[in-house]
N, C-alpha and C positions, 0 to 999 in steps of 0.2 A: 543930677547924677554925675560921678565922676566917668568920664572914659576912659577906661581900661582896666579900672581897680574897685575896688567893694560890691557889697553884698547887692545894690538894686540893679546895677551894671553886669554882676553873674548871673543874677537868676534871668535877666534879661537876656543874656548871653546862651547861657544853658536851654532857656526855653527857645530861642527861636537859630541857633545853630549846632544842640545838640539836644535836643529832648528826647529822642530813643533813650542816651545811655544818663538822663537823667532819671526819668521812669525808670527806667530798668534799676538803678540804685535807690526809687524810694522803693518798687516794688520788694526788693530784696528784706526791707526792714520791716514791711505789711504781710510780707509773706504769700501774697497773693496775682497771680499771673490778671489776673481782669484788668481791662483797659483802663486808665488814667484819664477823667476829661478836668482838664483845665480852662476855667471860666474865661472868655477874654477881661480886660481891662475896660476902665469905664471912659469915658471920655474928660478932660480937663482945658477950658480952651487957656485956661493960665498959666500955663504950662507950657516952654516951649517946645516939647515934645507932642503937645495935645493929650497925654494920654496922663491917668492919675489911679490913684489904686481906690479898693473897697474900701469904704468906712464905716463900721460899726454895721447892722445889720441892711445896708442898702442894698449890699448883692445879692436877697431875698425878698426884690420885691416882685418879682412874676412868681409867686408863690399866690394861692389860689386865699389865703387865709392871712392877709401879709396884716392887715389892718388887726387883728386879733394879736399878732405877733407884736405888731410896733405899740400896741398897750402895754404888752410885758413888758417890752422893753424900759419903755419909761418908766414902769416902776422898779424895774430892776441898776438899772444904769440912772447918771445924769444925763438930763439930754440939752444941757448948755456943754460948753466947751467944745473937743474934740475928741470922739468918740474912738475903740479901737483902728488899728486902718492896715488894713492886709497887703506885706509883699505878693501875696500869691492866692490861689482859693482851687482848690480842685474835689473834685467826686471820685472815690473808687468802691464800685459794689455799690452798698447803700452808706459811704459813709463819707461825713466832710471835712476833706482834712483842709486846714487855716494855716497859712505857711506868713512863719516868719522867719527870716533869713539875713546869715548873722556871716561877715568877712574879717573881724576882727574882734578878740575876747572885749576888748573897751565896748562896744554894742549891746553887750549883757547888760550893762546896767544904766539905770536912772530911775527917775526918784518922782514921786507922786507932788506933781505942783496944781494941783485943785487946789478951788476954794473951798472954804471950811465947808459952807452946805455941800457942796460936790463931794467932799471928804466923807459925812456924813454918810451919804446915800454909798459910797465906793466901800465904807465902812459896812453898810449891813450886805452888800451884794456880795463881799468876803466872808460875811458871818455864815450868810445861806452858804453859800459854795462847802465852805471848811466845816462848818457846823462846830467851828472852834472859839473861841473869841480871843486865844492867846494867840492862836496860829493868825487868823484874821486882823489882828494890830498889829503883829511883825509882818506882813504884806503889806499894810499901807505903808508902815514907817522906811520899808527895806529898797534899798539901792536896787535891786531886782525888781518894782514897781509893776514893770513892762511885762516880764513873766507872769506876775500874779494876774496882770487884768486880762491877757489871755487866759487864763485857765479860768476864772470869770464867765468870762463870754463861752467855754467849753462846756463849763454847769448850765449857763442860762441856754445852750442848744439842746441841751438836754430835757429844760423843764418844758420845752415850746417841741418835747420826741423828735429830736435831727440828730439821730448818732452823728457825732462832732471827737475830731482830736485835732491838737495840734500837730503842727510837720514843722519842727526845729532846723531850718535845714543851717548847715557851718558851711563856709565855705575855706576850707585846708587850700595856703597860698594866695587867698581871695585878693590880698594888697599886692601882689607883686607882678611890678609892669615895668617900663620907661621911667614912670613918674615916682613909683615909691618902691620899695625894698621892705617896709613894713610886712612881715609876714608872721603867723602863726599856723603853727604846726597842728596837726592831728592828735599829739599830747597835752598841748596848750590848751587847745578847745577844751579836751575832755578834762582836764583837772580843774578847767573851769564851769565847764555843765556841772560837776561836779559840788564845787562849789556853793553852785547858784543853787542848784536843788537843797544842798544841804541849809543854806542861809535864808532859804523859806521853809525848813522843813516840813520838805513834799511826802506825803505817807505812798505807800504802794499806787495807790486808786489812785492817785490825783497824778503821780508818774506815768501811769496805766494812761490816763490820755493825751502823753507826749510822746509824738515819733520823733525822737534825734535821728538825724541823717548827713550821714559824714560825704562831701563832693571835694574832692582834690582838683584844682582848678586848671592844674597840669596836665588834666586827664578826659577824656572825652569817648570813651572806645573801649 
């Protein structure tokens, strides 16, 4: 983790010296006053922080039915490689939103390096999600990779009944410290969310389970 600059260093920042006016900026986008609970983090002793994020569905295993869950999964996803892995994970109401969290438009993108069978199986979990098969092979092929296999894992929360969305969060100024100058703007972000939805062409529904969330890093209050 860089100190002082990007996205796993703000939300780190946000969560634990400004979370009031963090909540309060996703509540504004959920529309909803009910309280915000944020998972803790999991333990990593490889790490010299100790601490590592959610991977693919392990944040669900004190769930009372986890073992029926982790079958779906494996037929849903590959379960070699490395599975999705959550900047963040919170509940509001009855819903969960899966935070990824982005300090620089370069972050949007990367590219699907599975093996062919992994490909395969990442190929029919797009076919189920999109119910397309043009849309579903410009998601595996597309520089936005990353976006598509969340929105993946947002269909398979749904077939295992966990109302799920994503929480997009930007972070506006996220690079800019001592160490870098690198900065994107609040225009930047959005003619690239913009972008990125268009270059997977996202239909209504499948945007309908993405919260963007604009945080100005300048800002706290």
């Amino acid at each position: 983790m860089a100190l002082g600059y990007g996205s796993e260093y703000q939300l780190l920042r946000y969560l634990g010296h400004h979370r009031m006016y963090l909540d309060n900026q996703i509540k504004k986008e959920t529309k909803s006053n009910s309280p915000i609970n944020w998972l803790d983090y999991p333990n990593d002793s490889e790490r010299d922080s100790l601490d590592g994020e959610w991977e693919g569905i392990k944040f669900l295993q004190d769930q009372k039915d986890y073992t029926k869950i982790e079958e779906a999964w494996k037929k849903f996803w590959p379960y070699s490689g490395r599975a999705q892995s959550w900047d963040g994970i919170f509940w509001q109401d009855d819903t969960l939103f899966l935070v990824e969290a982005k300090a620089h438009v370069k972050e949007m993108e990367s590219e699907c390096k599975a093996s062919d069978e992994s490909k395969n199986k990442i190929r029919e979990a797009f076919m189920n999600t999109t119910n397309d098969e043009k849309q579903a092979e410009k998601w595996l092929s597309s520089k936005h990779y990353q976006l598509a296999n969340r929105l993946a894992f947002i269909h398979f929360c749904k077939t295992i009944e966990i109302k799920a969305k994503l929480c997009y969060i930007m972070f506006i100024n996220g690079y800019l410290s001592n160490v870098t100058k690198n900065v994107d703007k609040e225009e930047t972000f959005k003619k690239a969310w913009e972008a990125e939805c268009n270059a997977l062409e996202l239909t209504p529904d499948q945007l309908n389970d993405i919260l963007p969330v604009y945080i100005d890093c300048t800002k706290y209050k």
